[in-house]
C-alpha positions in Angstrom: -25.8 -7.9 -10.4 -25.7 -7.3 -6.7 -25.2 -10.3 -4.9 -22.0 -11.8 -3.6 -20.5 -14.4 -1.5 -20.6 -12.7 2.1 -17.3 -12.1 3.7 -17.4 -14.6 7.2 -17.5 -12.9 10.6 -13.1 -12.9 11.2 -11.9 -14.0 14.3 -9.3 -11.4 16.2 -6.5 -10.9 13.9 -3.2 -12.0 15.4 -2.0 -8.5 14.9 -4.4 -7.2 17.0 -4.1 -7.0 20.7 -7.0 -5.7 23.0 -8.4 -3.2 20.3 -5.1 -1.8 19.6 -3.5 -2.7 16.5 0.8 -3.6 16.0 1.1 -3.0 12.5 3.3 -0.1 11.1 1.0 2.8 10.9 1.4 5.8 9.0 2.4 9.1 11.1 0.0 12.3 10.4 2.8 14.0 8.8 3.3 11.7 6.4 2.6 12.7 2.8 -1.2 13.1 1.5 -2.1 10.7 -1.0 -5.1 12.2 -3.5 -4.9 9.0 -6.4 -7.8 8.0 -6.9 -7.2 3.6 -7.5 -7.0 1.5 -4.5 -7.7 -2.1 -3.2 -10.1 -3.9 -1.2 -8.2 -6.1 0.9 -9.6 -9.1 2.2 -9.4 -9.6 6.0 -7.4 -13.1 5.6 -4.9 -11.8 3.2 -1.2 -12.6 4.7 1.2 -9.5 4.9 3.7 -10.9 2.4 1.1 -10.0 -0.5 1.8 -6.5 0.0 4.7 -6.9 -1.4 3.4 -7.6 -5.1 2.0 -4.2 -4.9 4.8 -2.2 -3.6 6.0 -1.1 -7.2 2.5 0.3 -8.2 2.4 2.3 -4.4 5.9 3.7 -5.1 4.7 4.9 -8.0 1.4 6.5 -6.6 -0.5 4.5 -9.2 -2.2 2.8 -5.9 -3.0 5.1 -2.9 -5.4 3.7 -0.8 -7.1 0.2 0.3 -10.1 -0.7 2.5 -10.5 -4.4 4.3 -14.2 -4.1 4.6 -13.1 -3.9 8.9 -12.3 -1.5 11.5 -8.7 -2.7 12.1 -5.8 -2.2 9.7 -4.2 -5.0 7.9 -0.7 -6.5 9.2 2.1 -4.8 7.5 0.0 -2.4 6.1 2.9 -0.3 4.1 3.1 3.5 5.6 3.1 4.9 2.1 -0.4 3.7 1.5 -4.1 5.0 3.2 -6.1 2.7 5.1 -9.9 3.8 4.8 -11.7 1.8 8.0 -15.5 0.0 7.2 -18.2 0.0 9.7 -19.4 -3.6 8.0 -22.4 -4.4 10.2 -24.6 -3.7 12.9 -22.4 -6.0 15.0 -19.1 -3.5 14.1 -20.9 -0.4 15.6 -19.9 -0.9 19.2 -15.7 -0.8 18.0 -15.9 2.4 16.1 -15.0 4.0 19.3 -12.1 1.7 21.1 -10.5 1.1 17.3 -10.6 4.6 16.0 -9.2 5.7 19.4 -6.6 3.6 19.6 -5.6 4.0 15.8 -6.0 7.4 15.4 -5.4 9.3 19.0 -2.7 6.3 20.0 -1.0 4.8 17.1 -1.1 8.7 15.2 -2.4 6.9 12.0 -3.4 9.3 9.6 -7.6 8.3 8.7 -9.1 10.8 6.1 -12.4 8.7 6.2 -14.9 6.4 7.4 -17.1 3.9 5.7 -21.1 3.3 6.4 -22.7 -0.6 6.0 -21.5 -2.7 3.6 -24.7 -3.2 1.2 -27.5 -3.0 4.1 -30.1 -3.9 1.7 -29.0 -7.4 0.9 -30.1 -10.1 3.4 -26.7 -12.1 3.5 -24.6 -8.6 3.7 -25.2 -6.2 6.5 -29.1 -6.8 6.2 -30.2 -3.1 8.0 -33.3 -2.0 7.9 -33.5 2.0 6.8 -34.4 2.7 10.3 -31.8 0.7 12.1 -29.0 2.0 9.8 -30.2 5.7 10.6 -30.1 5.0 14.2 -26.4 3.5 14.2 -25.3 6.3 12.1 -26.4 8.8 13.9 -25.3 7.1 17.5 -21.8 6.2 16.0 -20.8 7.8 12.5 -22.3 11.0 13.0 -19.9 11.8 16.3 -16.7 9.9 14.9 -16.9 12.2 11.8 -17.1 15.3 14.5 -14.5 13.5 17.2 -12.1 12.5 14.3 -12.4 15.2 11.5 -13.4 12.1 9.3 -15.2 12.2 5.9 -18.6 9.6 6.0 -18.7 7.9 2.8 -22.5 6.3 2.7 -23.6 2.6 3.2 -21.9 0.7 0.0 -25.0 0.5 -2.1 -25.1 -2.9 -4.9 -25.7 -2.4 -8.3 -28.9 -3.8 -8.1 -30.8 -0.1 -8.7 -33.9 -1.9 -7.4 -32.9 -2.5 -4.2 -30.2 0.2 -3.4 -32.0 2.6 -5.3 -35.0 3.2 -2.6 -33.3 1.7 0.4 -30.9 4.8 -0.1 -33.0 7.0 -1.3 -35.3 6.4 2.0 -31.9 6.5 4.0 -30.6 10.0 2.5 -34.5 11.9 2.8 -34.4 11.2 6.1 -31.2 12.7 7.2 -30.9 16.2 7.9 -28.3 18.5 5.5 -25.6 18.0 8.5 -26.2 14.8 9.3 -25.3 13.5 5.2 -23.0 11.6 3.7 -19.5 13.2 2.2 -19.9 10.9 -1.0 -22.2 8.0 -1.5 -20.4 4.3 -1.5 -21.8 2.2 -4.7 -20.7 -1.5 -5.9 -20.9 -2.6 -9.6 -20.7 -6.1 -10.6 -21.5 -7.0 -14.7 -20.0 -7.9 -17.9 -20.3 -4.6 -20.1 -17.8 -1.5 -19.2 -21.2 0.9 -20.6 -23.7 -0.6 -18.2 -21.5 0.3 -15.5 -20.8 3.8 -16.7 -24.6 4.6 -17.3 -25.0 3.1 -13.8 -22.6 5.5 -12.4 -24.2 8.3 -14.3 -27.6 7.4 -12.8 -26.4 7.3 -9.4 -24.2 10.7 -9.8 -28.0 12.5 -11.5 -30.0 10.4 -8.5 -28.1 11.4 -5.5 -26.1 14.2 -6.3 -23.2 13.7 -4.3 -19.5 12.5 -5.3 -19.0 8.8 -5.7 -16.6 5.7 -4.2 -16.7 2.9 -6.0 -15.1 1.0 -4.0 -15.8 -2.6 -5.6 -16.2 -3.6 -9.0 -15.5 -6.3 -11.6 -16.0 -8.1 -14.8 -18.4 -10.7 -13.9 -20.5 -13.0 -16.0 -22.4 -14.4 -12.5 -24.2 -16.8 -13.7 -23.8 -16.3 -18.0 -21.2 -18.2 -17.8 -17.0 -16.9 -18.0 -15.3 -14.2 -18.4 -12.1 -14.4 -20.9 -8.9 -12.7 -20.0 -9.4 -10.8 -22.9 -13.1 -9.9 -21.8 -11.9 -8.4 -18.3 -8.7 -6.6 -19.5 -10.6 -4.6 -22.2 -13.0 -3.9 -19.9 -10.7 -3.2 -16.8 -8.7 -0.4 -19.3 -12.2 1.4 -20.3 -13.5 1.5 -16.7 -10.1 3.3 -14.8 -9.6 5.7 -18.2 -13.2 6.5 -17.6 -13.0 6.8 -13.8 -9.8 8.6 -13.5 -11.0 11.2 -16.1 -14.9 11.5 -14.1 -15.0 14.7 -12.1 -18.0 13.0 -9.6 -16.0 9.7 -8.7 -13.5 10.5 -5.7 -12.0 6.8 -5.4 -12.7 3.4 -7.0 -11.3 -0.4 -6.5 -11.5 -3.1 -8.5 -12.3 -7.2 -6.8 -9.2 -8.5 -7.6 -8.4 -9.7 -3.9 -10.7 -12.3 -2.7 -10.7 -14.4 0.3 -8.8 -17.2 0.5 -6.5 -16.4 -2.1 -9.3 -15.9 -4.6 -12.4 -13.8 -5.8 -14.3 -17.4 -6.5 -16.7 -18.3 -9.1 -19.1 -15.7 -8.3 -17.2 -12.8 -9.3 -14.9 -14.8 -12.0 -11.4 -16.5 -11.9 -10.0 -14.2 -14.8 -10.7 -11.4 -12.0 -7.7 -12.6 -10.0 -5.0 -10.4 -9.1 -2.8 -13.2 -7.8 -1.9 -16.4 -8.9 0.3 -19.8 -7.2 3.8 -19.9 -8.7 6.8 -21.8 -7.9 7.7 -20.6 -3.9 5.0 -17.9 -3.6 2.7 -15.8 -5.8 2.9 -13.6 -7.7 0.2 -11.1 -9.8 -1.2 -12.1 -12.6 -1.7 -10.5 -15.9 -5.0 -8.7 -15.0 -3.1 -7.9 -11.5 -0.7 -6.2 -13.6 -2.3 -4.0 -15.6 -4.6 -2.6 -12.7 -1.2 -2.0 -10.9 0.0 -0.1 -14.4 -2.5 1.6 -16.0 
């Protein structure tokens, strides 16, 4: 239940030039979103797709996304927040030149910043307690002071046997001022309870406010997933997590590289699907967007 394909290293988006990024950013007066559904966004994602969303931002049913990275997608819409990802070790050394640009250049409004993206698994950002406690106190630590930003923790997996004492190591060995705002989890499975008693465990084990910022209907390896299967369960999850006083933010893996979430995570996952001159969301896209 934890592992996934691992996103590839992206070349310099096209957007990007030097560390300073061309899209349309969002001005600091703009209005404060506080919905709690968003979207991860993968980092290949074109900036046409944006536009299959645009009915569910108007109507603030999403307000945020995250792209796992420390640059903001390409026509990133100005009436939606962008949360940045410090991914990997490898990411550390831009939190500085991207956040400067972005925030004190470009006068994008960022609320927050994200730790490693699952350190504990060996194909994800694969940290070591001790080298993730270094990196965050060398780089998240002083962006949160520079920048005003909330630190959401390292995005734990579901895997409770591996997340559970990495972060538990990680958390007892950081001082009151030095902790997280709200503790980053992933859940990956086929029944909407599991996921809910996971939740409740990690809300009674850590204490602090949660992001969950991916999660999905997946059989992994039990086979697949019906439409039927992933819409009953996608309706009892966001009920459930916009009702939960302790979950800040969530996102569902609907939005998968390469146009896709693959076979790992499920096909009847998919957001989008290939239609006559374009794409277009699919039923399951839908009803995230509505609900």
């Amino acid at each position: 239940m934890s592992q996934k394909p691992p996103p590839p290293l992206p070349n310099k988006p096209k957007h990007l030039t030097n560390t300073a990024s061309n899209a349309s950013f969002t001005n600091a007066s703009s209005v404060v979103r506080t919905q709690k559904r968003g979207l991860g966004w993968p980092w290949d994602y074109p900036a046409e797709r944006f536009a299959l969303y645009e009915p569910a931002i108007a109507a603030n049913k999403v307000a945020w996304l995250f792209n796992w990275e420390l640059w903001s997608p390409a026509g990133l819409p100005k009436t939606i927040e962008w949360v940045p990802c410090v991914r990997t070790a490898a990411n550390a050394k831009d939190v500085v030149p991207f956040l400067t640009d972005i925030v004190d250049n470009k006068h994008q409004r960022v609320t927050a910043l994200l730790g490693f993206n699952e350190p504990e698994i060996p194909d994800q950002a694969n940290l070591s307690v001790e080298d993730a406690l270094r990196l965050w106190r060398e780089v998240c630590l002083p962006a949160r002071q520079r920048w005003g930003l909330r630190l959401g923790s390292p995005g734990m997996s579901s895997d409770l046997g591996r997340s559970g004492p990495w972060l538990d190591r990680f958390l007892g060995q950081l001082e009151e001022g030095e902790k997280p705002d709200f503790v980053v989890v992933h859940w990956y499975g086929r029944r909407w309870t599991d996921m809910r008693w996971f939740l409740e465990e990690c809300r009674r084990r850590w204490g602090h406010a949660l992001w969950v910022n991916e999660f999905a209907c997946s059989a992994m390896a039990d086979g697949e997933t019906t439409e039927a299967e992933v819409k009953d369960f996608m309706t009892e999850a966001v009920r459930w997590l916009e009702e939960c006083e302790f979950v800040e933010r969530y996102a569902y893996f609907g939005n998968g590289q390469g146009g896709t979430v693959g076979s790992w995570v499920g096909p009847r996952n998919d957001f989008c699907e290939d239609m006559d001159g374009g794409r277009r969301l699919t039923t399951v896209g839908k009803l995230y967007s509505d609900l």
